[in-house]
N, C-alpha and C positions, 0 to 999 in steps of 0.2 A: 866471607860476608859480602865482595861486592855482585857475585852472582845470586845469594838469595833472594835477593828480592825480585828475580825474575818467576815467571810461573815455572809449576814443574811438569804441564803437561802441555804439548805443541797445541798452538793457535786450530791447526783443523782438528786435533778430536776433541777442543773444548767447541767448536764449529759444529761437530759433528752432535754432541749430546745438547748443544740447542734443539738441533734437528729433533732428537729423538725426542727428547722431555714436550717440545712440540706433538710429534704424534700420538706420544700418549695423553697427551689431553684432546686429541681430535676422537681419540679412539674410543674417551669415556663422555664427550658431548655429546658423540652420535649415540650415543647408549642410553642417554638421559643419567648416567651419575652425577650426580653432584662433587664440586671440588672442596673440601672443608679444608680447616685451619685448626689445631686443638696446640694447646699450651705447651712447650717445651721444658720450663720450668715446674716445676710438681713436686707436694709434700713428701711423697713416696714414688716408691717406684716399683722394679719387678723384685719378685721373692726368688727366684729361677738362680740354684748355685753357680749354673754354670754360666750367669749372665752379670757381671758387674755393673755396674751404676755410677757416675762420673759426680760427687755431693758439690754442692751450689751453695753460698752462703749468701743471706739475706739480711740489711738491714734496714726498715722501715723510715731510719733517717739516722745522721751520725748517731756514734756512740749508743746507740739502743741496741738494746738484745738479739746477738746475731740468729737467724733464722735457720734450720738447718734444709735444703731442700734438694733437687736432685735433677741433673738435665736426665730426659728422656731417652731409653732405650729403645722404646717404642712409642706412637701412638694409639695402640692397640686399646689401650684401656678405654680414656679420654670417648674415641670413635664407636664404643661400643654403647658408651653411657649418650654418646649422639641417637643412636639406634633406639634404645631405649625409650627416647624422647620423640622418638616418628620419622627420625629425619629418612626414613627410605634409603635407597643404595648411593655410596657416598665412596669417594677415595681420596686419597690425600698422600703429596709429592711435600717430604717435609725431611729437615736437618734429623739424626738420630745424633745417640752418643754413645760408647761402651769403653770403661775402664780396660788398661790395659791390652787395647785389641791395635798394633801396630804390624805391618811386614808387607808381602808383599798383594796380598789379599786383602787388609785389614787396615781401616784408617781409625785412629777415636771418634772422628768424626765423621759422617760417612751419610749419605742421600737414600733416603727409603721412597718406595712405593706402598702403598697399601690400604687397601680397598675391599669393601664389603657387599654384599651382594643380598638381601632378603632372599627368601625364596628361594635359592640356591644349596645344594651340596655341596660337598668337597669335589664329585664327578665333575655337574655342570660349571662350576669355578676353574678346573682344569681344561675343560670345554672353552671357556674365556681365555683362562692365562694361553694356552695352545696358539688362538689365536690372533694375540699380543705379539707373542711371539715371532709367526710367522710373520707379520707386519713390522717388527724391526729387522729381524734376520733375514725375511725372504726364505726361510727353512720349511722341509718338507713337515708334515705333520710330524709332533712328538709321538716317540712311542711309550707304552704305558706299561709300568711290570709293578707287581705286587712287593711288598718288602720280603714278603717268602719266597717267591719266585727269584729274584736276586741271589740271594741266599743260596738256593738249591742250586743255580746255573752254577754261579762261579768259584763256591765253597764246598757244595751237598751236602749242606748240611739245612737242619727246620732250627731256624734263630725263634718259633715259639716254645720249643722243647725241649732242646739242647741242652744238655747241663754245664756249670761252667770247666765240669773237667775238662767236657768235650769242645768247646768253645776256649778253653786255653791250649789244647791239643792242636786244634787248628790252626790259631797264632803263632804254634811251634812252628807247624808244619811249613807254615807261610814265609816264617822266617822272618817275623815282627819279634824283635826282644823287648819284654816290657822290665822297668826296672822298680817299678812299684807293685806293691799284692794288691789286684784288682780282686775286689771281695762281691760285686753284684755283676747279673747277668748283662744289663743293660752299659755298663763299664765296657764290657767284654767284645758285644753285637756294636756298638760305637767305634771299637777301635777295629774291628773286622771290616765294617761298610768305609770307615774313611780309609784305610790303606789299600785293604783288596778287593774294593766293587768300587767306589766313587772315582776312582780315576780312569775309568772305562769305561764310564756313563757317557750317553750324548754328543758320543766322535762324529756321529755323520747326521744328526739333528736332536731336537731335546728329550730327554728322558724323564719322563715323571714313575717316582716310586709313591704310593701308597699302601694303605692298610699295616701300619706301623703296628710293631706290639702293644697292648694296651699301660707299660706299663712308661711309653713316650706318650701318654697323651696329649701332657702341656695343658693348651685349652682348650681340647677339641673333646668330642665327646667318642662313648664306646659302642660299638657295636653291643649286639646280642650273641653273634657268631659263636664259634665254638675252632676254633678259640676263639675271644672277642680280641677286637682291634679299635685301634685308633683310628677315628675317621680323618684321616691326616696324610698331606702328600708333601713329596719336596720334590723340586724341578732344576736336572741337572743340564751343564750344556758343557761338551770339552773339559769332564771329568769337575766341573767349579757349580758349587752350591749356588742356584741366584734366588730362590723363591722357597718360602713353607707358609702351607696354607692347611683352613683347618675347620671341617663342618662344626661349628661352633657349640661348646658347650652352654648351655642356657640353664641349668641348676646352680644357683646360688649357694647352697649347702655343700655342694661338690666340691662347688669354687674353694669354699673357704678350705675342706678337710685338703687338700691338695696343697695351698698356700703355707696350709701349715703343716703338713708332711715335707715343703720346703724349707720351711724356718728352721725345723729339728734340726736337716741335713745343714745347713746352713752352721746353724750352732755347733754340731758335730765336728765340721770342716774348719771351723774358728774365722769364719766368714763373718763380714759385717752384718747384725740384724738389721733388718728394713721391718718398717710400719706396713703393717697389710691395709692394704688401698680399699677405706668402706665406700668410698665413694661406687666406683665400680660395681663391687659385691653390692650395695643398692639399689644401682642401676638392673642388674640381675634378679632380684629381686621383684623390682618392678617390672620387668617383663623383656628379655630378648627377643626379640624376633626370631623366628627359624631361618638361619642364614651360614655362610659360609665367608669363610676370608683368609685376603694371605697377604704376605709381606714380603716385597722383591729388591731385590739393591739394585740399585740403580747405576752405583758405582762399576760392578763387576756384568753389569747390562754391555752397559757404554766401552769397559776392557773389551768384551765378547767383539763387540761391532767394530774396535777399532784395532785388531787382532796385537793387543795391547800386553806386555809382560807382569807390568806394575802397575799396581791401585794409584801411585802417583803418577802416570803417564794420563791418566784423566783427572785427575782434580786439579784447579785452577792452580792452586795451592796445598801442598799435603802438610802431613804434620811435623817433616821436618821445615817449612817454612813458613810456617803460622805465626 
């Protein structure tokens, strides 16, 4: 106890992510984005199985009826429902939260980036993040591979076609044992990219994968392609996830069938149900814009730049000394 109360990350790399958290705001004034604010407290939250929610209890004043509510995993929603409203291209340097997410990647608590772009694709968005990028890293230009092209280099195999015999044939081959019966495909091509392609991503500068199978859409929207895809990218650097961004879905209808193809699973899984968020589905509704956007840690930024081991070597304070 008499050393926690010290920070857990040395004076120059919390020195250093001034700097940075610094340039990235010079980086979206010169751009004309705008910097918002959107609520971290919220009735609901994500439907996303694989994303837990951290519940918040409210009460309007002693002893009244406790409220049930939820810190944020993202401000995705909130930012969208900005958009909606006119606010034009906008980003936002804000706290997140995720149950359960602790090691050496992984804080509950943890610093997002994430910013939206009218106008923009998931291309021209990677066109930006790229050169975000190079202005903290000093890195040569990202290079750019397809989610199939991954596949084929380092597997040879088509992760849109495969079937899971063939895709658990691989994981043999790889020499990944899994001790659970993975029953969908998307199971399968998840644990192929995290073991044998993401740790060989972006050794010698950053690597952006796009055109995801359609059936990772999230909230992006699909191609027409044949196959179709996710208009969807993620941006890797020294084999570590920092960014997933995503030509945005603007169908409300979509929105909802998809929220609640998540509830099922969710129910399936004996996961907590979450209230599907109408505010949002509204805002959609009333009108997204054609735009693109992505969400970057900030945390795993800052490790990158300060050629950092542990998530706690940059936070002031990590979650064992909260």
């Amino acid at each position: 106890m008499k050393t926690k109360w010290q920070p857990s990350a040395p004076l120059k790399n919390l020195q250093l992510r001034a700097h940075i958290l610094s340039q990235i705001r010079g980086f979206f004034a010169a751009r004309n984005v705008m910097e918002v604010e959107t609520p971290l407290l919220c009735h609901t939250s994500v439907t996303d199985p694989f994303i837990q929610s951290i519940p918040a209890f409210f009460q309007a004043q002693p002893r009244a009826q406790t409220q049930r509510y939820y810190l944020q995993t993202s401000p995705e929603y909130a930012m969208k429902r900005l958009l909606a409203a006119g606010s034009g291209a906008i980003y936002q340097i804000t706290k997140a939260f995720r149950q359960g997410e602790v090691g050496r990647f992984h804080n509950p608590e943890f610093t997002m980036l994430e910013w939206y772009r009218p106008g923009f694709d998931h291309h021209d968005l990677m066109n930006e993040m790229d050169e975000l990028l190079q202005l903290i890293f000093k890195s040569p230009a990202a290079e750019r591979k397809t989610y199939a092209e991954l596949f084929q280099d380092f597997l040879h195999i088509d992760p849109h076609s495969a079937s899971i015999e063939a895709l658990r044939n691989c994981a043999g081959e790889n020499h990944i044992v899994v001790n659970t019966e993975l029953t969908d495909r998307d199971s399968w091509l998840n644990l192929l990219l995290s073991h044998c392609i993401e740790p060989q991503l972006g050794k010698d500068r950053p690597c952006f994968i796009y055109d995801f199978p359609a059936t990772q859409a999230a909230l992006a929207r699909i191609s027409q392609d044949n196959p179709p895809v996710a208009a969807r990218f993620e941006v890797y650097m020294q084999g570590i996830e920092l960014a997933n961004g995503f030509h945005e879905l603007q169908d409300a209808h979509e929105q909802r069938r998809r929220f609640e193809k998540n509830l099922a699973t969710r129910k399936q899984q004996g996961l907590e149900e979450v209230v599907i968020d109408e505010y949002f589905l509204a805002a959609l509704e009333q009108g997204l814009p054609d735009c693109a956007g992505v969400a970057l840690g900030i945390d795993r930024l800052v490790m990158l730049a300060t050629s950092s081991s542990q998530i706690a070597e940059v936070l002031s304070f990590d979650f064992s000394r909260a």
